[in-house]
C-alpha positions as CSV (number, residue, x, y, z in Angstrom):
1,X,0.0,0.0,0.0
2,X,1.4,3.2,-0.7
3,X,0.0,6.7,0.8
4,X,-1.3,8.8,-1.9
5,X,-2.7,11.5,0.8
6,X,-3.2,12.5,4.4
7,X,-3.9,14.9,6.4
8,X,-4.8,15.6,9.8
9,X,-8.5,14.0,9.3
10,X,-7.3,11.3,6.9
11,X,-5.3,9.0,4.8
12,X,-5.8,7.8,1.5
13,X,-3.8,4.6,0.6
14,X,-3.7,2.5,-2.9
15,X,-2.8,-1.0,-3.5
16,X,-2.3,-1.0,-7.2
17,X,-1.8,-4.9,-7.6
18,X,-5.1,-5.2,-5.8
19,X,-6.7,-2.3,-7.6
20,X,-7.6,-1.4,-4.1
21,X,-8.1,2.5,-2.6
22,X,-8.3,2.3,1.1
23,X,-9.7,5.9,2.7
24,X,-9.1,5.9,6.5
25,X,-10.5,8.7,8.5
26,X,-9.0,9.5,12.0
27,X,-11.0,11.2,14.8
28,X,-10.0,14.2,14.2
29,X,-12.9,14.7,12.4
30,X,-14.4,15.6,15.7
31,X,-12.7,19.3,15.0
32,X,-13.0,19.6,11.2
33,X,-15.7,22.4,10.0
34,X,-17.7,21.9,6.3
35,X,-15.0,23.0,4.3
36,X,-12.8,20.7,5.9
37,X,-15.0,17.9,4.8
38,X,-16.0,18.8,1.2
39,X,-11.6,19.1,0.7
40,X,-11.8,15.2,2.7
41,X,-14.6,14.5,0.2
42,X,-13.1,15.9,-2.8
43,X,-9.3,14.4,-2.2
44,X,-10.6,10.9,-2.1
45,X,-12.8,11.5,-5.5
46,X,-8.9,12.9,-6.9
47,X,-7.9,9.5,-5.7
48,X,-10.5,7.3,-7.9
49,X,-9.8,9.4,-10.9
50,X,-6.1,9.3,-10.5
51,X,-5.7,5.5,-9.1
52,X,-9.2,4.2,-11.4
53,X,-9.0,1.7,-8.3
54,X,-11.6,-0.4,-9.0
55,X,-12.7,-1.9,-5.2
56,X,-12.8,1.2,-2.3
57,X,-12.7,0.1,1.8
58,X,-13.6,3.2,3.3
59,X,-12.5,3.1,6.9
60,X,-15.3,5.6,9.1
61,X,-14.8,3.5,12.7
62,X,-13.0,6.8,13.5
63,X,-15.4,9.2,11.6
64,X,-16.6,11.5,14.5
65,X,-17.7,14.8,12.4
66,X,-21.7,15.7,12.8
67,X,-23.0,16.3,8.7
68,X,-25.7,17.7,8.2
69,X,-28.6,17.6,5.9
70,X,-27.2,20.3,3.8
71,X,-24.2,18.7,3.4
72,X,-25.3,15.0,3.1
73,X,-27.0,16.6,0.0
74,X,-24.1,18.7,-1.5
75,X,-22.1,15.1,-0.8
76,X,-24.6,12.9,-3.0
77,X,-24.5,15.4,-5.6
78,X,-21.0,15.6,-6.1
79,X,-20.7,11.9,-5.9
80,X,-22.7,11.3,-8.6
81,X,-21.8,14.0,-10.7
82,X,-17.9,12.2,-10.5
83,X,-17.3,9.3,-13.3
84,X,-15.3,6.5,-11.0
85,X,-13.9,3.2,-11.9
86,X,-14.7,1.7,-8.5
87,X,-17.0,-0.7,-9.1
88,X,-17.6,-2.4,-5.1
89,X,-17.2,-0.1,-2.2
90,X,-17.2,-1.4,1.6
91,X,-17.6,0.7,4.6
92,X,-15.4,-0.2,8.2
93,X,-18.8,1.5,10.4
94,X,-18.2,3.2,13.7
95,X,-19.6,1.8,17.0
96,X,-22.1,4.6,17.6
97,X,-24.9,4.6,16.7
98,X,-25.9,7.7,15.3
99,X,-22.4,8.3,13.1
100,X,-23.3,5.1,11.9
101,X,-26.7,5.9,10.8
102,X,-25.6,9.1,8.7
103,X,-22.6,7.9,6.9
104,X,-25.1,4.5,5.7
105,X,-27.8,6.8,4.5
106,X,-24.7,8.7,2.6
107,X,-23.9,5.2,1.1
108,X,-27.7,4.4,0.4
109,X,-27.5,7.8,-1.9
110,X,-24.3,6.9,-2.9
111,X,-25.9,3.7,-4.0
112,X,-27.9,5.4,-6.7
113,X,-24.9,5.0,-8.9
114,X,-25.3,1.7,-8.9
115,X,-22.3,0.8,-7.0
116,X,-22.0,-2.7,-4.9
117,X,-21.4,-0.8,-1.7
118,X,-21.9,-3.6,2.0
119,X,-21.1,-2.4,5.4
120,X,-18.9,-4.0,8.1
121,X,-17.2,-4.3,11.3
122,X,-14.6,-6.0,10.8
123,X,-12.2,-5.5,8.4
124,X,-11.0,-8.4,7.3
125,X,-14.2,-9.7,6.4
126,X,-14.5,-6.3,4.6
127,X,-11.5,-6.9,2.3
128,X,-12.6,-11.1,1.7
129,X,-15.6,-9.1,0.2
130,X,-14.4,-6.9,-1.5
131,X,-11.6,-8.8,-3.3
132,X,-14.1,-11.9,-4.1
């Protein structure tokens, strides 16, 4: 794996032999703002493009910034308005319960694109998934 970006609210990693894009988000998203998340947001779409991984484990266990419904929108938009060649997408999900219950409904948009997108716990079971 080799890191393509990070900052101090996440790290984007790509495996190219796997065609795999790994997007870990640390819990410093506690003290990011909006703009902060659309740059998060729009680096990992600059990853998909540039990589044209074709499997993406988004790791959220960490995610700890509130979005809103404004947001969520402005999110859905832009990820379907961006031509990607990741064709199955898994989510690592937080324990609590509400972080978890906004990022899936951002996948369930998400999922308009018709993109194999599954949600998990644990990761290796998230990467047997994805790589089947």
């Amino acid at each position: 794996m080799k890191s393509i970006f990070k900052d101090k609210f996440s790290e984007i990693l790509f495996d190219s032999e796997k065609s795999l894009l790994e997007h870990i988000v640390f819990s410093e998203t506690e003290n990011m703002n909006e703009e902060s998340f659309k740059i998060m947001l729009k680096e990992y779409l600059k990853a998909t493009l540039d990589t044209q991984a074709k499997y993406s484990l988004v790791d959220v266990q960490n995610f700890l910034f509130v979005v809103s419904p404004e947001l969520q929108a402005w999110t859905v938009e832009l990820l379907q308005s961006v031509p990607s060649a990741v064709k199955k997408m898994a989510y690592l999900m937080p324990n609590a319960f509400v972080e978890s219950i906004a990022i899936e409904q951002l996948g369930e948009d998400h999922n308009a694109a018709k993109l194999l997108t599954r949600y998990f716990k644990d990761k290796n079971q998230a990467m047997a998934w994805l790589l089947k």
